[in-house]
N, C-alpha and C positions, 0 to 999 in steps of 0.2 A: 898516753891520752887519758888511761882510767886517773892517775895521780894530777894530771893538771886539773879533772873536773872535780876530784876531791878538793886537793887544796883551795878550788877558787869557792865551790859551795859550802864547805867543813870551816875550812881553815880559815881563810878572810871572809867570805862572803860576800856575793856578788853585787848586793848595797850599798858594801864599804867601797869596794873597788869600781864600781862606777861612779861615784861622788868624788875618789880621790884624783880620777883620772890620772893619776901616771901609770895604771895600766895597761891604755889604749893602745902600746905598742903590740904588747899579744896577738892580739885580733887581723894587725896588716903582716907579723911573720904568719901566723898561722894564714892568713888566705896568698900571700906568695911561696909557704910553701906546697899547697895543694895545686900550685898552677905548674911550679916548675917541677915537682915531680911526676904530673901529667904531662910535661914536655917532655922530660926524657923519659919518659916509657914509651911515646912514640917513636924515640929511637932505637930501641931494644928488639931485636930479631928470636933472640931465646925467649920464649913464651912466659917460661915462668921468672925472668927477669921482670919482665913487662908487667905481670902480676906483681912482681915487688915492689915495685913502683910506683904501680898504681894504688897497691897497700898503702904506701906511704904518704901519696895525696888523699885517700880517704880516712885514715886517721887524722890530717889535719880539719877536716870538718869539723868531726870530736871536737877538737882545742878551740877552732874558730867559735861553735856554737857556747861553751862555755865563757870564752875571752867578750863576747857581746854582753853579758854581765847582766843579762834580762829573761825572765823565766821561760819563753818561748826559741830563744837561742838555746838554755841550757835542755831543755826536755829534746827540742829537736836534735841536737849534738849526742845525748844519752842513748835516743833511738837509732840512732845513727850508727852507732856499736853493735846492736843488735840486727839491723839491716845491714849492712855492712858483712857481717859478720856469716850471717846465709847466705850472701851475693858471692862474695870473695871464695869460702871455701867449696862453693859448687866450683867455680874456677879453678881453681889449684885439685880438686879431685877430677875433674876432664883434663886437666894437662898429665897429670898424673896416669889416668886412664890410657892417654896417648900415646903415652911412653911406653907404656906397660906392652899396646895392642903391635906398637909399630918401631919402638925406638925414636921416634920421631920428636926432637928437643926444638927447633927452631921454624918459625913460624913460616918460612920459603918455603921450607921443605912439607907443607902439610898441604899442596892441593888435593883439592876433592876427595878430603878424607874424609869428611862427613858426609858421602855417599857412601861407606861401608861401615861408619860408626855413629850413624843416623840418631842414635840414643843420648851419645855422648854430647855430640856437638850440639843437639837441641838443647841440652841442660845445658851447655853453654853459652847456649843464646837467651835463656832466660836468666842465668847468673848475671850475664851482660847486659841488661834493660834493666836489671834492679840496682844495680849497680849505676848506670847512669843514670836512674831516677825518675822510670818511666811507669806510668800502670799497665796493666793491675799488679804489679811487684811492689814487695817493701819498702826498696830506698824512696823510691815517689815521693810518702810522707816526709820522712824525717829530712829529706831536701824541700819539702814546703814547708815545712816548721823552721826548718834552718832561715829559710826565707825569710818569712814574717818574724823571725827573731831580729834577722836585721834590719826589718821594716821600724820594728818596736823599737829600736836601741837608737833609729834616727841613720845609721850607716848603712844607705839603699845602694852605697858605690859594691857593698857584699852580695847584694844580689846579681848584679852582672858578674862577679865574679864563680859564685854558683852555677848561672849559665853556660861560662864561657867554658868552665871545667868540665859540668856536661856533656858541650859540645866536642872536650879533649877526649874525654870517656868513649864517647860513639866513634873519634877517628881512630882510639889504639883496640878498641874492642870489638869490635864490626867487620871491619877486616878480615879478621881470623876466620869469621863465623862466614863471611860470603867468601873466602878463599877455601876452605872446606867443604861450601856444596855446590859453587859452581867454577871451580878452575883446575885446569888439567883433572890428570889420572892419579888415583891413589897409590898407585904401585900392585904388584900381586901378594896375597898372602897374608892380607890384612883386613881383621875383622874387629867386633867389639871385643872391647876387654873383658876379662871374667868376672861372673856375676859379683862377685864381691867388690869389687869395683867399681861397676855401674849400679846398682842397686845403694850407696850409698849418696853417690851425685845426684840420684834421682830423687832423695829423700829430701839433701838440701835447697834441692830446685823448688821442689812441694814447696817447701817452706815459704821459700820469698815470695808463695804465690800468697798462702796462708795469712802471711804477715803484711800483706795490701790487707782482706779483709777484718781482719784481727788488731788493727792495727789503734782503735781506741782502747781496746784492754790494756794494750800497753802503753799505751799516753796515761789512762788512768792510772797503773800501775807507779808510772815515773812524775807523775804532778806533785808528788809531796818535795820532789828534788828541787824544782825549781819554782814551784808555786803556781804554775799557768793553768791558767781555765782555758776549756775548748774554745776553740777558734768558732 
């Protein structure tokens, strides 16, 4: 993802390549691959499969918001990196933590374990809203820049597709978080994981809160990339 938004900013330039238009293909892999890697992460029972997955559809935002070839695609796809980026690894440090508290690898086997790791799973509910692009969390933004990127470039058919990924977001991530505090018994013997553990998720969680408020510093930060003025 960093190297496609190089190349198309650096390298050609995203004036060139929307004028020459035989790049246009870019932009429909990259939004069929964010949909159908949200498809199979709702088939994945291993948690941190599921995170893979879902990895792999939000790095195609990345691409998509660059492959729009319009400076509100490419700023929102660059923040996108950075939201993304505190979203996801608060998730993969709460599956982690999971493992650690319980052994517990797969998503059946985790009811109502977020009644005895209340800390964990909260961060993982807030990894999980930024991540699908909710406020007051990071992704929000850089999934409305991605937006209006496609608003700008004339390609509104990207916008339902942002939605509809969203909407795949909430069904493989949701789940977890309402099957952790309210289904069945935890099992005995299981608590939070050690402070070093938790104390980092929690850090990352902060973050995505931060980076809703924060989040023109870092538009101002990335406007020389793609040349966009505030919305």
């Amino acid at each position: 993802m960093f190297t496609v938004l190089k190349v198309i900013v650096y390298l050609f330039g995203p004036e060139f390549l929307r004028q020459s238009g035989y790049a246009d293909w870019l932009m429909y892999i990259a939004g069929a691959s964010l949909l159908l890697a949200s498809c199979i992460a709702l088939t994945k029972d291993n948690l941190k499969a599921r995170l893979a997955y879902s990895t792999v559809s939000q790095l195609a935002y990345v691409v998509l918001g660059a492959a729009l070839f319009v400076p509100m695609g490419i700023v929102g796809g660059a923040m996108h990196i950075a939201m993304h980026a505190f979203g996801k690894i608060t998730l993969f440090f709460c599956a982690g933590a999971i493992y650690v508290a319980s052994g517990k690898t797969e998503i059946s086997s985790m009811d109502g374990i977020g009644r005895v790791m209340p800390v964990t799973l909260t961060a993982f509910l807030i990894g999980s809203l930024s991540v699908i692009g909710l406020p007051p969390f990071g992704g929000a933004w850089s999934k409305y820049f991605l937006a209006l990127g496609s608003m700008e470039s004339g390609h509104v058919v990207f916008v339902a597709v942002l939605m509809i990924s969203s909407l795949l977001n909430v069904a493989y991530l949701l789940p977890v978080v309402a099957r952790g505090f309210f289904a069945g018994a935890p099992g005995s013997g299981i608590k939070e994981a050690p402070v070093f553990c938790v104390v980092p998720l929690c850090v990352t969680a902060f973050g995505c809160l931060l980076l809703f408020f924060f989040a023109d510093e870092l538009f101002q930060l990335l406007q020389p990339i793609g040349g966009a003025s505030a919305p």
